[in-house]
C-alpha atoms as an extended CHARMM CRD file, in Angstrom:
* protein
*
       168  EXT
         1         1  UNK       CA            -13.4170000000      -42.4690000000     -104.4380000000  PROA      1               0.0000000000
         2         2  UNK       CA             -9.7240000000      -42.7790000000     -105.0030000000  PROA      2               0.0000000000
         3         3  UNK       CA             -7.2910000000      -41.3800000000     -103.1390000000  PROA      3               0.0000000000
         4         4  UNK       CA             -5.6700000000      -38.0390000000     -103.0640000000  PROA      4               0.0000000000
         5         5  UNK       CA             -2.1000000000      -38.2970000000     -105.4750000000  PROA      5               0.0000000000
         6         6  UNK       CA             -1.3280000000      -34.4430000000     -105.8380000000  PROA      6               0.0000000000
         7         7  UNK       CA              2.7000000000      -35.8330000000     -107.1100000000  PROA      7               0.0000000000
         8         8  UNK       CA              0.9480000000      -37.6950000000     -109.9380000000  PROA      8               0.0000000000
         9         9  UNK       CA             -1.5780000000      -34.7500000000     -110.3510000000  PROA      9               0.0000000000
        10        10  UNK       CA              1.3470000000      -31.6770000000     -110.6750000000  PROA      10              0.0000000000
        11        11  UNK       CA              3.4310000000      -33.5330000000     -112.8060000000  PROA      11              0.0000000000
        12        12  UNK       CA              0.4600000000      -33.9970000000     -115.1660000000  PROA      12              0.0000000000
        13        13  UNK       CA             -0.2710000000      -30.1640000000     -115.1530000000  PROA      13              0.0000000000
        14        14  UNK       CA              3.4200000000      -29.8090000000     -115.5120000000  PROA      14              0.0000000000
        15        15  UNK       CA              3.7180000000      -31.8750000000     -118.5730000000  PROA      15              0.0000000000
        16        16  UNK       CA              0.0000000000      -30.3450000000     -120.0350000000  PROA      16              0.0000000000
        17        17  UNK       CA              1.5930000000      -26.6660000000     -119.3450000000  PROA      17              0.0000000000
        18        18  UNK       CA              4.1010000000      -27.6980000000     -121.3110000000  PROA      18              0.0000000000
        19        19  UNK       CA              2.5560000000      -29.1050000000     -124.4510000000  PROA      19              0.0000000000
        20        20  UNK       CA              0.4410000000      -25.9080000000     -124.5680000000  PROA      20              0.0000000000
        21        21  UNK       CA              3.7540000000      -24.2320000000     -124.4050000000  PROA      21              0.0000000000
        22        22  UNK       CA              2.9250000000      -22.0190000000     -121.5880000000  PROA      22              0.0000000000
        23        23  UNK       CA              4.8960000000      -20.8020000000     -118.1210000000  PROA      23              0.0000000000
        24        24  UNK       CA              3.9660000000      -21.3030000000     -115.3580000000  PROA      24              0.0000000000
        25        25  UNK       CA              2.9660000000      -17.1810000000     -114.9310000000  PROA      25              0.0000000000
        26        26  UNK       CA              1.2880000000      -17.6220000000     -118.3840000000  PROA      26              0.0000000000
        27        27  UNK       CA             -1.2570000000      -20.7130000000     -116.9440000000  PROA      27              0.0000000000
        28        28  UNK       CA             -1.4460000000      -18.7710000000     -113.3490000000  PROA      28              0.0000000000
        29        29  UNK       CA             -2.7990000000      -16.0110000000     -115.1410000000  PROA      29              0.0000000000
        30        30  UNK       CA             -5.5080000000      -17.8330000000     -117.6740000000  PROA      30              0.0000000000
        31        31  UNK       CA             -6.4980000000      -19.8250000000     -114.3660000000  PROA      31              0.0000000000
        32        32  UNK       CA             -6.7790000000      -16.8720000000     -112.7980000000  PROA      32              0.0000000000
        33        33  UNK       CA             -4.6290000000      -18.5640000000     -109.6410000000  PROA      33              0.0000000000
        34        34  UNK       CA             -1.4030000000      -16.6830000000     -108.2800000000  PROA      34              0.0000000000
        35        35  UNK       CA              1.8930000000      -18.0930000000     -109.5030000000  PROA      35              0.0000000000
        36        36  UNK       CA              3.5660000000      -19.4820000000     -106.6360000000  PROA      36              0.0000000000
        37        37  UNK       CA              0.0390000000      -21.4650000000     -105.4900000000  PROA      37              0.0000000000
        38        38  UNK       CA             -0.0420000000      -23.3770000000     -109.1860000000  PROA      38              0.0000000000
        39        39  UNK       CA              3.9000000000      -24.2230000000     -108.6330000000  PROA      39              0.0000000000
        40        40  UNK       CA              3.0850000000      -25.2300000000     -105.3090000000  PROA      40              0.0000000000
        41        41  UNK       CA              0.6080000000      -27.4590000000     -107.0640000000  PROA      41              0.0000000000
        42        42  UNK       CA              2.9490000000      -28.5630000000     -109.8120000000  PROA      42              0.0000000000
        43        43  UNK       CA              5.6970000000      -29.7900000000     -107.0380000000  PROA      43              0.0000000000
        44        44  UNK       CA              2.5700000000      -31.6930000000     -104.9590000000  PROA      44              0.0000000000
        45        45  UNK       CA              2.8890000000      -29.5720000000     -102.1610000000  PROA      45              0.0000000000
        46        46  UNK       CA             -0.7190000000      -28.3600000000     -102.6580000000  PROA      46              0.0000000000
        47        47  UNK       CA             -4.1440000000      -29.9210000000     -102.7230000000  PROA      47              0.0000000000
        48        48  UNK       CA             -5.9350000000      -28.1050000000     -105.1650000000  PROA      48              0.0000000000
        49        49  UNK       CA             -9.7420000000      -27.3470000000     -104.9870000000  PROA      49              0.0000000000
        50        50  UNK       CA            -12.3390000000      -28.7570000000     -107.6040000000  PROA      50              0.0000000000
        51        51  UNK       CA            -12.7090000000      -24.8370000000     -108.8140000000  PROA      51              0.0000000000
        52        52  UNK       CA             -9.4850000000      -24.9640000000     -109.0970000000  PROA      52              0.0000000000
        53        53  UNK       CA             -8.7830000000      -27.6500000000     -111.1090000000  PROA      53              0.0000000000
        54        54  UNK       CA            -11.4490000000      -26.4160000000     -113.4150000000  PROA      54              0.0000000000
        55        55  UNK       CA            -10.2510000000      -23.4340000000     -113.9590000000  PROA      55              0.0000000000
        56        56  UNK       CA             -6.7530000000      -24.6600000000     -114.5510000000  PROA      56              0.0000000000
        57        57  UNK       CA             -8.0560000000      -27.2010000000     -117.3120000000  PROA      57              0.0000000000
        58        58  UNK       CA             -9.7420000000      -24.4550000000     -118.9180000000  PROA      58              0.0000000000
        59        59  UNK       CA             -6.9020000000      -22.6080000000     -119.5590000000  PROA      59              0.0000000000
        60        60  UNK       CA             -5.2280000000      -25.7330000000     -120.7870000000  PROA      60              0.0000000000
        61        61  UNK       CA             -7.9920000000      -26.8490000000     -123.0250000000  PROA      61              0.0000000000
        62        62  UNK       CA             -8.4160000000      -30.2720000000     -121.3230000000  PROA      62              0.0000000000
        63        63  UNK       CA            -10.9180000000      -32.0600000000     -119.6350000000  PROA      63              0.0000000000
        64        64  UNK       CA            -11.7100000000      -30.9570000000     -116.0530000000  PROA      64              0.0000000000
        65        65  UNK       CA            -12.6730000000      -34.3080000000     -115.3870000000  PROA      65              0.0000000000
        66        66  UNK       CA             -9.2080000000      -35.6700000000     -116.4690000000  PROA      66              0.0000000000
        67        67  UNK       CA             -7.7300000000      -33.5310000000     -113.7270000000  PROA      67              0.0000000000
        68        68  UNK       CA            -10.4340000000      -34.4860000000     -111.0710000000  PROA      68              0.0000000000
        69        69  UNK       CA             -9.3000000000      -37.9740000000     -111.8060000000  PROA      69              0.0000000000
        70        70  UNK       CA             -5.8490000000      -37.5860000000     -111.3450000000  PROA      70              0.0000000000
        71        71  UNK       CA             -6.3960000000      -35.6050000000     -107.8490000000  PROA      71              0.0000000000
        72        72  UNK       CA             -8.7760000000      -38.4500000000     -106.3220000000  PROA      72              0.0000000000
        73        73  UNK       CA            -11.9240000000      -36.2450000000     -106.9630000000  PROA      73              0.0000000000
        74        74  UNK       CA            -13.5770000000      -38.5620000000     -109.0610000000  PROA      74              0.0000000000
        75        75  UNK       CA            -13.1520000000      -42.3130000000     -110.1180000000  PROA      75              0.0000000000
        76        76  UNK       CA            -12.8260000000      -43.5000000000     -113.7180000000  PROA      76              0.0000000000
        77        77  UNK       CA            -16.2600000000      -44.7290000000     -114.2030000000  PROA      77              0.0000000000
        78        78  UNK       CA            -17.8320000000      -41.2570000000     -112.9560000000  PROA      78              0.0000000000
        79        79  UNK       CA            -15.5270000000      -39.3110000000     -115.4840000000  PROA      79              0.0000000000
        80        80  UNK       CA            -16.9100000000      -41.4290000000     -118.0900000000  PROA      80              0.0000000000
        81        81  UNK       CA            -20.3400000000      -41.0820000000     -117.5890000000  PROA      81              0.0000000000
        82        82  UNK       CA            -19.5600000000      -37.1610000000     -117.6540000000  PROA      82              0.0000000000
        83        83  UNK       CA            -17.9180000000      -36.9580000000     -120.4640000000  PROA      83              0.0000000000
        84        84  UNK       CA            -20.7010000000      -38.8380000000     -122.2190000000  PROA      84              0.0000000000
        85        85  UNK       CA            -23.4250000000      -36.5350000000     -121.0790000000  PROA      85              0.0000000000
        86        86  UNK       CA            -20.7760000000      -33.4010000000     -121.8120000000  PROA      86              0.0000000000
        87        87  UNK       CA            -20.7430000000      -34.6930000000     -125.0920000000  PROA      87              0.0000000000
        88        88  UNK       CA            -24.2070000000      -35.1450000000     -125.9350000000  PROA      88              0.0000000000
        89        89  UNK       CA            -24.8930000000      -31.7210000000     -124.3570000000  PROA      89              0.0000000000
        90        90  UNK       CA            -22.8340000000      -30.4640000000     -126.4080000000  PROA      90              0.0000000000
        91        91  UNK       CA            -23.4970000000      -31.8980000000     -129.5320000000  PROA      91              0.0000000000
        92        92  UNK       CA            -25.4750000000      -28.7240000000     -131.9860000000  PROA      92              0.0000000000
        93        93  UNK       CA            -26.4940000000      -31.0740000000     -134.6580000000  PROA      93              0.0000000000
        94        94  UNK       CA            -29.5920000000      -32.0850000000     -131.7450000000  PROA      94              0.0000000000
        95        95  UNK       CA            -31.9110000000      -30.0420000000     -129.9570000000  PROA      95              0.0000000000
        96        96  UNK       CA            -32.6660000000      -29.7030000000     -126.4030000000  PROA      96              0.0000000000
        97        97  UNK       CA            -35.2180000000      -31.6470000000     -126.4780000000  PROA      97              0.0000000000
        98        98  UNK       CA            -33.4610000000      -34.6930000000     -128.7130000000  PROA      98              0.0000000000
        99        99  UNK       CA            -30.8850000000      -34.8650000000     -126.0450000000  PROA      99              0.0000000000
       100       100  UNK       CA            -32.9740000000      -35.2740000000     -122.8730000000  PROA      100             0.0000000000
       101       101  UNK       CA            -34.4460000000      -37.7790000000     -124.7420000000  PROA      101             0.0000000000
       102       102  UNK       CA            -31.0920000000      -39.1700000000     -125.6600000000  PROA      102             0.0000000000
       103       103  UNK       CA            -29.6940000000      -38.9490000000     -121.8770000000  PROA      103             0.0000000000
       104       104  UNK       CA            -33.2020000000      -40.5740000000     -120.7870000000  PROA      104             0.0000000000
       105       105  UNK       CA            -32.3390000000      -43.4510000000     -122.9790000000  PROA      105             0.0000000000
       106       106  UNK       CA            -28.7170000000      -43.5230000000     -121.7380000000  PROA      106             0.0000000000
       107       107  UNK       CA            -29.6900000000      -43.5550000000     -117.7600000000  PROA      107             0.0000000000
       108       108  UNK       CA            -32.3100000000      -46.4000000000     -118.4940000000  PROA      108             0.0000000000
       109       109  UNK       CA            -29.0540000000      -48.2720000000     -120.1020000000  PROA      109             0.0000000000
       110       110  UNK       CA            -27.3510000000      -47.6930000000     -117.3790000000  PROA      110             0.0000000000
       111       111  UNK       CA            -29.5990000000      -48.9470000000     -114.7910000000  PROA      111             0.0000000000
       112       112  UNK       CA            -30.6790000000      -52.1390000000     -116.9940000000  PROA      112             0.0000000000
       113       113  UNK       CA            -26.6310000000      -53.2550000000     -117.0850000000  PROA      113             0.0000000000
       114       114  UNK       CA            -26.4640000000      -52.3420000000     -113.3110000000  PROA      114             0.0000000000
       115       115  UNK       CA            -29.3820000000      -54.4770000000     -112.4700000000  PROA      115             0.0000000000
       116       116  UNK       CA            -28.1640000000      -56.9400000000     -114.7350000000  PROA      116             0.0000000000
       117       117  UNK       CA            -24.8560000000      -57.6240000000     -112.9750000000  PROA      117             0.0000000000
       118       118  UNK       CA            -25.8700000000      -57.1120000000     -109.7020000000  PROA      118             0.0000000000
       119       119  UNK       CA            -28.4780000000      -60.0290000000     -110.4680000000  PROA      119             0.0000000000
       120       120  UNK       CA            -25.8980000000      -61.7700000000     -112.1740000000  PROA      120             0.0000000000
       121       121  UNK       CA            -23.1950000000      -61.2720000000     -109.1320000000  PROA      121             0.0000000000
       122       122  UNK       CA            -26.3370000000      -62.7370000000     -107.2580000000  PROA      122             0.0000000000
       123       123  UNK       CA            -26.7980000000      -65.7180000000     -108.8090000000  PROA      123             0.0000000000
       124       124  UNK       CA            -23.0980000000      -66.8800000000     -109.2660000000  PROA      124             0.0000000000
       125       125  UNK       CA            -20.6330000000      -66.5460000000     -112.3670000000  PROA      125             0.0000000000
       126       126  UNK       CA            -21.3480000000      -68.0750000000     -115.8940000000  PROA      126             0.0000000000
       127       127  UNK       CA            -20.6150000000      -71.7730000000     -115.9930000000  PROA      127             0.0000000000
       128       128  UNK       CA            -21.8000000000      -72.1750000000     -112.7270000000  PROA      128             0.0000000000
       129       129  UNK       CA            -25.1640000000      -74.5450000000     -112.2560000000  PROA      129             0.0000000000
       130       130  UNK       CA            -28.2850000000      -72.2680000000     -112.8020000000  PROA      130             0.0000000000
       131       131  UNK       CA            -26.0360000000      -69.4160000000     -113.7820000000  PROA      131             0.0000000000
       132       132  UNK       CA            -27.0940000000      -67.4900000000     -116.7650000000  PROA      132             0.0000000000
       133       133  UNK       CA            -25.1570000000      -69.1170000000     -119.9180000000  PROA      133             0.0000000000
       134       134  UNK       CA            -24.0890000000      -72.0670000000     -117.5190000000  PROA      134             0.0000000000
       135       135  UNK       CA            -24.1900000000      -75.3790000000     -120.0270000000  PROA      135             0.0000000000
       136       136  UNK       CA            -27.4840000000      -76.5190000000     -120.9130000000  PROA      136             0.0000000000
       137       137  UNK       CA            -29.1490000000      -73.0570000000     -120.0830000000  PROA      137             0.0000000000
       138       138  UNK       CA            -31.3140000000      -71.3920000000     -122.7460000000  PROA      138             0.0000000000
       139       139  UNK       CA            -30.1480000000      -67.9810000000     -122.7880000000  PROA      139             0.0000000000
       140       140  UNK       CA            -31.1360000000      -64.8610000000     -125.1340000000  PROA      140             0.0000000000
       141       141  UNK       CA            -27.7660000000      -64.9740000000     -126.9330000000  PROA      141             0.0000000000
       142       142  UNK       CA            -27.5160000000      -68.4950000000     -128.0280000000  PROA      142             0.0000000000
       143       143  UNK       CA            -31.1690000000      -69.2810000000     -128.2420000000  PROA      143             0.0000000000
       144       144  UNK       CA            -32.9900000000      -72.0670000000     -127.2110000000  PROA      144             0.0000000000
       145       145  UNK       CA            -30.9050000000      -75.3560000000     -126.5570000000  PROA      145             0.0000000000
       146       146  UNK       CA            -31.9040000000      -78.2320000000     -129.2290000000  PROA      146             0.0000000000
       147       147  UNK       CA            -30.9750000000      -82.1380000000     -128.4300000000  PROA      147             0.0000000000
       148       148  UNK       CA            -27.9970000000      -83.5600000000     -129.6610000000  PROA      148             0.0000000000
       149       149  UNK       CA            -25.9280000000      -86.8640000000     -130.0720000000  PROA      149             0.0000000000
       150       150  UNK       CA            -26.0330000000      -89.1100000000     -126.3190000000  PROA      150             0.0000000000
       151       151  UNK       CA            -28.4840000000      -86.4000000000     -125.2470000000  PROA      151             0.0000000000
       152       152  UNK       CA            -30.8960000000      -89.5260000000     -124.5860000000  PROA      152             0.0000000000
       153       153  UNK       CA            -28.1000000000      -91.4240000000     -122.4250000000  PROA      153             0.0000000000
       154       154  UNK       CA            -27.7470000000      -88.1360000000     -120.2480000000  PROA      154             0.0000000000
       155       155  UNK       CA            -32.1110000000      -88.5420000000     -120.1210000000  PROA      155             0.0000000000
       156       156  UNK       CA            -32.2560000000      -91.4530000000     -117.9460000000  PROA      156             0.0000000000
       157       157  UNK       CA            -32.7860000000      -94.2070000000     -119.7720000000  PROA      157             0.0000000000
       158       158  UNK       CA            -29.5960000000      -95.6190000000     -118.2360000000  PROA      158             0.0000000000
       159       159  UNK       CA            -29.0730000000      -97.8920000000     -121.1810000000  PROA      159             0.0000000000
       160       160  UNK       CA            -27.1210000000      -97.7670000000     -124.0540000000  PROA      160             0.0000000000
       161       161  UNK       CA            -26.8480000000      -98.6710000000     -127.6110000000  PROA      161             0.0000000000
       162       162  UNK       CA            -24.2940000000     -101.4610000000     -126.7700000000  PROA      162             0.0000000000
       163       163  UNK       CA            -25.4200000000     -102.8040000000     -123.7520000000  PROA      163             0.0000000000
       164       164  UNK       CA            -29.3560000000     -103.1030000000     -125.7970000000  PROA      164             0.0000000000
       165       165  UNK       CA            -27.7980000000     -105.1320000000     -128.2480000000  PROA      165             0.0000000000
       166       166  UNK       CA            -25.8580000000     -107.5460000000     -125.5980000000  PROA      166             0.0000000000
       167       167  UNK       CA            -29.1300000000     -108.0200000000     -124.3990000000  PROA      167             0.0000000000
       168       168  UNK       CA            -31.3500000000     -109.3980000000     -127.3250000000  PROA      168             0.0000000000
């Protein structure tokens, strides 16, 4: 988790209060927080709660999440995969049952492209010998590798062209 940066956080609410054109009183009382705790907020002086924060980005209209970022609550990645789900949820052109399926299919995804990189973190970065797309792997996004010019020098033979004809 990141850590707690309530200056960064205020002066965010600050500037979102003030794009909603609201005062401070105005906010306190859609949050349903007293006034001087949201200005103690606003100045960094306070830590505000998770419930807080939600409430507060509810009266603004924003993403809860946003603010839970900004106050160290949650990472970037997290928000992200909340927002996703949030949306789908959300979404009334699907039913319930078309977006389990859909967040189903969006956890296995997940967990494939974790595996995936942890197994690729494993075995060493691309380009490195017996490293998934190192040279002269077949991999699933290239295909499989065909022969090409001096691939028969690199064989073994140990001879070339030149030094065949020197010799006859």
């Amino acid at each position: 988790m990141a850590s707690l940066n309530v200056g960064s956080l205020g002066e965010y609410l600050r500037e979102q209060r003030r794009s909603a054109q609201l005062s401070l009183r105005q906010l306190a009382d859609a949050a349903g927080v007293s006034n001087p705790y949201l200005s103690q907020i606003e100045r960094g002086l306070r830590k505000p709660s998770a419930e807080v924060l939600q409430q507060v980005a509810k009266a603004l209209r924003i993403s809860a999440e946003t603010l839970y970022v900004r106050a160290g609550i949650l990472d970037e990645k997290e928000r992200d995969e909340l927002e996703t789900r949030a949306v789908i949820l959300a979404d009334p052109s699907i039913n319930e049952r078309q977006k389990q399926v859909l967040l189903q299919i969006y956890e296995s995804f997940r967990k494939e492209n974790a595996l995936d990189a942890a197994a690729a973190a494993a075995e060493g970065a691309p380009g490195t010998p017996g490293a998934p797309g190192a040279p002269g792997e077949d991999t699933a996004e290239d295909g499989p590798r065909t022969a090409g010019p001096g691939d028969a020098d690199r064989a073994g033979s140990g001879r070339t062209e030149s030094a065949t004809r020197d010799t006859d």
